[in-house]
C-alpha positions in Angstrom: 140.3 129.0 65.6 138.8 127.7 68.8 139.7 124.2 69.3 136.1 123.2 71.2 135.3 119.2 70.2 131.5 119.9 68.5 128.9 117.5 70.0 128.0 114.5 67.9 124.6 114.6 67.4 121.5 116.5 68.7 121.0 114.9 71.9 123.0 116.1 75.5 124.3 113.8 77.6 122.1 113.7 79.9 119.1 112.7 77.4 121.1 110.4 75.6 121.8 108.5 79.0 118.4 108.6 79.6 117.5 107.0 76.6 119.5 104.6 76.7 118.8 103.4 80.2 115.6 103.3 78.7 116.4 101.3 76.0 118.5 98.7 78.2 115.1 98.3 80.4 112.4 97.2 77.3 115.3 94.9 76.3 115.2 93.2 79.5 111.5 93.7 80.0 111.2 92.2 76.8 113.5 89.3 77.1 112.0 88.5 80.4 108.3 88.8 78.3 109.9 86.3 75.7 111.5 83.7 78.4 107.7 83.6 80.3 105.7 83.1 77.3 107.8 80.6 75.9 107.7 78.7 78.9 103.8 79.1 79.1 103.8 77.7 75.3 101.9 80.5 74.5 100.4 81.1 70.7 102.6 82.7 68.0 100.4 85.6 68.1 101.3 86.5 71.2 104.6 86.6 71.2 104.1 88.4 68.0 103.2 90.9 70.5 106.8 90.8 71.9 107.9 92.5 68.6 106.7 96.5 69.7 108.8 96.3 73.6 111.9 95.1 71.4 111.6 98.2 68.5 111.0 100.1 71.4 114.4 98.8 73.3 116.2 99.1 69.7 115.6 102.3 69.2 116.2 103.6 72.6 119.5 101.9 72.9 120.3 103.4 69.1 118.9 107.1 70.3 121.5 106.5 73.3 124.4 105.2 71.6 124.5 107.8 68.9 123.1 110.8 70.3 119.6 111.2 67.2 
């Protein structure tokens, strides 16, 4: 028997770095989103708004850290 580790997952390295990078960037994009129209005591529905750049960091920093 060959004793090669299998990959975990169905992304390479590479694209699950990228993704995660990714990911880590809408958080902070977001977070900085969240801090400005706080401070601009902006209406609820726009910060509902906020909700889409934070799925999009979740799921990028997910895709990263386990490689689907």
């Amino acid at each position: 028997m060959d004793a090669e580790a299998k990959p975990v997952g169905n992304l390479t390295p590479h694209a699950a770095s990228k993704r995660l990078r990714f990911g880590m960037a809408m958080l902070a994009l977001a977070l900085v989103a969240a801090v400005v129209l706080h401070e601009m005591s902006s209406s609820r529905w726009w910060r509902l708004a906020l909700f889409v750049p934070f799925v999009l960091a979740a799921h990028g920093v997910f895709m990263g850290l386990y490689r689907t």
